[in-house]
NUVOPA-923720 format. One record per residue (C-alpha): y, x, z; residue in three letters; residue number from 1; chain. Coordinates in steps of 0.001 Angstrom, whole numbers, plus 500000, padded with zeros to 6 digits. Layout:
BEGIN
Y/X/Z/ALA/NUM/A
...
end
This chain:
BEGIN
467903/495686/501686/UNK/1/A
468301/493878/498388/UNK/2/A
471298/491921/497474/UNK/3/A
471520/488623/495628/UNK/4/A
474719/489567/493789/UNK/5/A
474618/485779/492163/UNK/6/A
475807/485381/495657/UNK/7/A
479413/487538/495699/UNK/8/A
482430/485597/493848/UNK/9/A
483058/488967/492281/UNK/10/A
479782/488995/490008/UNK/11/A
480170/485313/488827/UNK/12/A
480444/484636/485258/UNK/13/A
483232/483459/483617/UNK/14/A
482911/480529/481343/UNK/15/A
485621/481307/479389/UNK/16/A
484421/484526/478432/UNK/17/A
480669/483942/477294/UNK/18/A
481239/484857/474014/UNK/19/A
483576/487996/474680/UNK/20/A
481228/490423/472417/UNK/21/A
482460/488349/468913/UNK/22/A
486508/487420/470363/UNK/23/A
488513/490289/468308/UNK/24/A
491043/492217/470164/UNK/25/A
493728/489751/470415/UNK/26/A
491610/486994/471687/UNK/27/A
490067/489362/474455/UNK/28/A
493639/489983/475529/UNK/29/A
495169/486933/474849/UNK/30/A
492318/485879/477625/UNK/31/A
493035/488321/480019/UNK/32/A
496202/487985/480095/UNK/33/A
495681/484371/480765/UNK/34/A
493596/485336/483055/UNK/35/A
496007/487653/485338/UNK/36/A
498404/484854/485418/UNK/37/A
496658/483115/487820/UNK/38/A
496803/486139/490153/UNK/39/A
500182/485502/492231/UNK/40/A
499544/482495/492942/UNK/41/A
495935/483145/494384/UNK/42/A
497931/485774/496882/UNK/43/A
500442/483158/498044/UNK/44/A
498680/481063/500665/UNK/45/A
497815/484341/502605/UNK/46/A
501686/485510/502417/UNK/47/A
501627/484587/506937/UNK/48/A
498519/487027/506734/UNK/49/A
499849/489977/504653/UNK/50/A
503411/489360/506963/UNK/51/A
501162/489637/510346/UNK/52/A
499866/492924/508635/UNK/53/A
502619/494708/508013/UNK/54/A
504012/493736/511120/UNK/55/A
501600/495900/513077/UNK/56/A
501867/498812/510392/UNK/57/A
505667/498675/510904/UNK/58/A
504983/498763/515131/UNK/59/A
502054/501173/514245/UNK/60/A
504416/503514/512551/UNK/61/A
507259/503619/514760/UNK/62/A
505056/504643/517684/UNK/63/A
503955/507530/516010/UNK/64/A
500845/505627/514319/UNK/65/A
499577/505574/510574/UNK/66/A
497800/503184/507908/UNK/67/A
495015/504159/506908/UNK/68/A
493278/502669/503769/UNK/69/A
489319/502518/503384/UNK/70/A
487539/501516/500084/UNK/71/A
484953/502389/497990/UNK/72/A
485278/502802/493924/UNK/73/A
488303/500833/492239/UNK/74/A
489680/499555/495869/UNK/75/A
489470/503055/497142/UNK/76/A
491123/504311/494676/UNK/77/A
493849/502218/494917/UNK/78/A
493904/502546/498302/UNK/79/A
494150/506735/497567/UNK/80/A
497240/505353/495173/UNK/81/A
499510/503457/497544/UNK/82/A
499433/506285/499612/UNK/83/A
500068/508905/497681/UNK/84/A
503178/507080/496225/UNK/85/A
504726/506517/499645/UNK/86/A
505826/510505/500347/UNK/87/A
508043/510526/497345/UNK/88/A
509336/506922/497506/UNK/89/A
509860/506515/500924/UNK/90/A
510284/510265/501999/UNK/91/A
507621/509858/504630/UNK/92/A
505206/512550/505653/UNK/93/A
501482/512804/503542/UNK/94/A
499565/511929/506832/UNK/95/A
502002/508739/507746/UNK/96/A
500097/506580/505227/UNK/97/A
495936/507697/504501/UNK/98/A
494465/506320/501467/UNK/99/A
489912/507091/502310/UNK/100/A
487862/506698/499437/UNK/101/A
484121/507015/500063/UNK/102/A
482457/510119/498769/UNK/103/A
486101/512086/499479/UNK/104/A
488944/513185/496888/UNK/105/A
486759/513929/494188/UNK/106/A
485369/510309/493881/UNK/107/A
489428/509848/492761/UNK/108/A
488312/510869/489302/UNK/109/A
484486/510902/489197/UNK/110/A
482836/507662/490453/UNK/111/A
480331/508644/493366/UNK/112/A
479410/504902/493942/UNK/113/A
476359/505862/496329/UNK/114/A
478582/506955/499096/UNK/115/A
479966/502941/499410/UNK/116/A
476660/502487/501188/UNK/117/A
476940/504486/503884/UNK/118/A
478811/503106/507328/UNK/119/A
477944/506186/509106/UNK/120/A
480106/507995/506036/UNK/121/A
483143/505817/507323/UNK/122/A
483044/507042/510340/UNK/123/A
482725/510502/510069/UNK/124/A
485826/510049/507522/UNK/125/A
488153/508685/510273/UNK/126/A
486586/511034/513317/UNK/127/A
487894/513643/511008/UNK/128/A
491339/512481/510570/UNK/129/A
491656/512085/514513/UNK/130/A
491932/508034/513881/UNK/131/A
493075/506491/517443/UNK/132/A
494402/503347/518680/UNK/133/A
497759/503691/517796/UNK/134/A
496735/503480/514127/UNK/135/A
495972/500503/511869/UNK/136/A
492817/500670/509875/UNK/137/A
492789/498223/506628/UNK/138/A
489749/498045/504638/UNK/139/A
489509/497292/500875/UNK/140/A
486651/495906/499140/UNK/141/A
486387/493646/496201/UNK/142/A
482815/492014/497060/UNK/143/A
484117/491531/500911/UNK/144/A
480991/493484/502143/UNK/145/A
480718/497619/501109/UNK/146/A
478865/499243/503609/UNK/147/A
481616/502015/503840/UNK/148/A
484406/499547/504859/UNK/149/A
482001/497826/507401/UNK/150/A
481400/500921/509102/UNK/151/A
485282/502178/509159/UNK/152/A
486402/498276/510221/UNK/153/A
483843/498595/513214/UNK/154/A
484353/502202/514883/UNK/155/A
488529/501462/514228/UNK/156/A
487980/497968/515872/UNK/157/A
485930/500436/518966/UNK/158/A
488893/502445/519468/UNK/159/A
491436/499428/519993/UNK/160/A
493146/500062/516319/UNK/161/A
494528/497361/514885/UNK/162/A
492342/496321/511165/UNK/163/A
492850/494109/508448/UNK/164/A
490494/493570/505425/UNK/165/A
491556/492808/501872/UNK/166/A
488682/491207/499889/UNK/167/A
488462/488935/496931/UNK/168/A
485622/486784/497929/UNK/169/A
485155/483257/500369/UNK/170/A
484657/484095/503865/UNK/171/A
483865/487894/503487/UNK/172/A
481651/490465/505917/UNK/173/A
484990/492713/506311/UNK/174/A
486639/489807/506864/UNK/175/A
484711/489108/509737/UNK/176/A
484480/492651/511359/UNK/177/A
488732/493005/511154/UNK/178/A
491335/491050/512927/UNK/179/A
493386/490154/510504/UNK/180/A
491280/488855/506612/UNK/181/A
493010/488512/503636/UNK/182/A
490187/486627/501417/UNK/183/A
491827/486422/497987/UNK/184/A
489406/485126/495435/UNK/185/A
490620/485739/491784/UNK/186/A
488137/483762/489927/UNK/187/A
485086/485514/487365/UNK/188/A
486302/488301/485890/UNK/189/A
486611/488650/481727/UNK/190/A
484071/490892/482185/UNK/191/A
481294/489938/484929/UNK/192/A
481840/492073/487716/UNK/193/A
484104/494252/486095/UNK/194/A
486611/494227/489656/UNK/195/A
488884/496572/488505/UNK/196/A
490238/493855/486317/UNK/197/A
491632/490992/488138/UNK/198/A
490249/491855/491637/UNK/199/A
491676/495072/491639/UNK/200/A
494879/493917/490503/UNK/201/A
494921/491353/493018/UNK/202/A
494642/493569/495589/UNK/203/A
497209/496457/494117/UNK/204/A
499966/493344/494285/UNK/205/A
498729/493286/498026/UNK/206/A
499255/496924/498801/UNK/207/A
502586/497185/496872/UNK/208/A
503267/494499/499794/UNK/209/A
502192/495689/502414/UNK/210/A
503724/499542/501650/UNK/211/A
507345/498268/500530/UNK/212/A
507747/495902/503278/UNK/213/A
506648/498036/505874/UNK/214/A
508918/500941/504942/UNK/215/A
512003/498529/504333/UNK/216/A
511440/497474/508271/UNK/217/A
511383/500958/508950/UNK/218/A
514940/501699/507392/UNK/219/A
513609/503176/504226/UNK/220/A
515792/500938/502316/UNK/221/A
519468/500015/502484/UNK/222/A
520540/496647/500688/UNK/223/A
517787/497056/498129/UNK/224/A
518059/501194/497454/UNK/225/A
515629/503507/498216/UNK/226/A
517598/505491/500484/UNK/227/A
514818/507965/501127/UNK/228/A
514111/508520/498181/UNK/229/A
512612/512227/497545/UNK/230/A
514744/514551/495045/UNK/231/A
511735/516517/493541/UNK/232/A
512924/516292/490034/UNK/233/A
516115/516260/487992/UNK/234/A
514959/512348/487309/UNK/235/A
514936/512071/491169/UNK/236/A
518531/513934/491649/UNK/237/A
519937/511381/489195/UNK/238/A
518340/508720/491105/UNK/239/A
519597/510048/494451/UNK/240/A
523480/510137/493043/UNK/241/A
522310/506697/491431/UNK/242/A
521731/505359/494140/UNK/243/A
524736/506781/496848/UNK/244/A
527247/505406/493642/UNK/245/A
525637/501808/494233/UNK/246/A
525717/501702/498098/UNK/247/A
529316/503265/498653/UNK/248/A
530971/502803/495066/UNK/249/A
532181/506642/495047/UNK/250/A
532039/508438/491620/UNK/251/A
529009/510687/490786/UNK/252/A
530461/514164/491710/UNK/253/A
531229/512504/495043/UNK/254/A
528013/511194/495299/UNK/255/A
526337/514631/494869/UNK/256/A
528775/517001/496505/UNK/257/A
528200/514374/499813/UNK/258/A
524255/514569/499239/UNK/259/A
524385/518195/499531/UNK/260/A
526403/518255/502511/UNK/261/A
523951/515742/503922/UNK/262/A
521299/518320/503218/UNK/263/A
519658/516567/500369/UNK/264/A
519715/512976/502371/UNK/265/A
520656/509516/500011/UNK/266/A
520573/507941/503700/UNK/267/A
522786/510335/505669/UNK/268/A
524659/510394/502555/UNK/269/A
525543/506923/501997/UNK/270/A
526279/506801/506041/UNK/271/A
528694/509796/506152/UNK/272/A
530579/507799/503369/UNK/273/A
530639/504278/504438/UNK/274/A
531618/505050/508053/UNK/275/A
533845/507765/507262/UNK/276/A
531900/509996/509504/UNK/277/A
530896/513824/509594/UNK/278/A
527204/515125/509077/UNK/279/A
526891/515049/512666/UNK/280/A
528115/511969/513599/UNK/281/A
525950/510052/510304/UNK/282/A
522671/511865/512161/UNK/283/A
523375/510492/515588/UNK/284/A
524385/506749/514122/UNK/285/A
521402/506690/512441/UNK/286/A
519012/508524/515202/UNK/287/A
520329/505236/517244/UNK/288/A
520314/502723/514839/UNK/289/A
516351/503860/513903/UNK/290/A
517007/504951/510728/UNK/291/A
518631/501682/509257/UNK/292/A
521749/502038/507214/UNK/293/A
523306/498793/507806/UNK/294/A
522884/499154/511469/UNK/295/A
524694/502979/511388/UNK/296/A
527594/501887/509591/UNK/297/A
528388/499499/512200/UNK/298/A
527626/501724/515230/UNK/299/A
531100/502227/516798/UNK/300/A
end
């Protein structure tokens, strides 16, 4: 079937830009950047969405569930992106949060744009991931209607999963197929089409939302440290002594002689300090207080 893409948002033109092949450098820049100003403020009326999202990733999570991201091209991709960040941030496991990008890992780095067609593709992605109910499904997609999203959205919505689509057009097809639609529409881009400009930055502000948030109401944060934080670097073993100093005001050699008796933990760490407690006694405070800091410390 053919599509009228005068119809999507995404492929208007932008009257701004008609003469973009004689700005100079500056003026193309000066206009984008104008441009991405207008972003934030696109996002705000569907802060209650993104909130009712992450709401069900946090529940998802806790019950032994997992997000899963679907996209095609630049949405995929930064689908891939939020995902991948989360291990090392947040010291979750690889398979807690699933970034799917149609045509598989290699599209990361070598565009494979057929493969957005295909809903059957979507499915076979998540039958091979072992999606179930107890995950949340949330499908990206600039134009509001890739094939590949469609297809994920509608087998996740089969097995009772929780979905959400992200989309940056009026009243889009994902939209329609998920339960919960974020409909963001940036504007034209600079460059017609182009939605790896301000559609794709729209929708990275929304992911950076949706993954911070949800790990903060999972306990991945104390005040506003990331107490999870992976040490897989000497940068990251700064961070981690960084980051016990801040919470418990001990000096660094403090800091790291107590994150090596908490086996490498900033959040037993900080615990063991705060309450005064042992190893032992920081582990069960926190086992009941479901991994939250400020919860443990309390725990008489």
């Amino acid at each position: 079937m053919t599509i009228n893409l005068q119809t999507i948002a995404t492929e208007h033109r932008n009257e701004n830009t008609m003469n973009l092949d004689q700005m100079s450098s500056l003026e193309i820049i000066t206009e984008m950047n104008r441009e991405d100003a207008l972003i934030a403020s696109s996002i705000q009326p569907h802060l209650p969405n993104i909130a009712k999202i992450i709401k069900y990733c946090i529940e998802a999570i806790s019950k032994g569930g997992r997000i899963i991201y679907m996209g095609a091209g630049t949405s995929g991709r930064l689908g891939v992106l939020d995902a991948a960040e989360c291990p090392p941030t947040f010291g979750v496991s690889p398979d807690v949060v699933v970034g799917l990008i149609a045509g598989g890992e290699g599209a990361f780095i070598k565009a494979r744009e057929g493969s957005e067609d295909s809903t059957e593709l979507a499915k076979q992605d998540l039958i091979q991931i072992g999606l179930n109910e107890r995950d949340v499904v949330i499908g990206l997609a600039a134009s509001g209607r890739t094939p590949y999203v469609l297809g994920g959205l509608s087998y996740a919505q089969e097995l009772g999963c929780h979905t959400a689509a992200i989309s940056n057009t009026y009243h889009s097809k994902i939209g329609d197929v998920a339960e919960i639609a974020v409909d963001v529409p940036v504007g034209a881009e600079v460059l017609t089409g182009s939605t790896r400009l301000k559609s794709g930055t729209a929708e990275k502000m929304i992911l950076n939302m949706i993954s911070t948030a949800t790990m903060v109401g999972l306990g991945k944060a104390y005040q506003n440290l990331m107490v999870d934080v992976m040490q897989t670097n000497e940068k990251l073993r700064n961070r981690a002594e960084n980051i016990v100093m801040e919470a418990t005001g001990v000096e660094r050699f403090v800091a790291r002689a107590t994150i090596d008796t908490a086996k490498g933990s900033c959040k037993v760490a900080i615990t063991m300090i705060l309450a005064n407690c042992s190893y032992e006694d920081a582990l069960i405070r926190l086992e009941k207080a479901c991994g939250h800091v400020r919860e443990a410390i309390m725990e008489k």
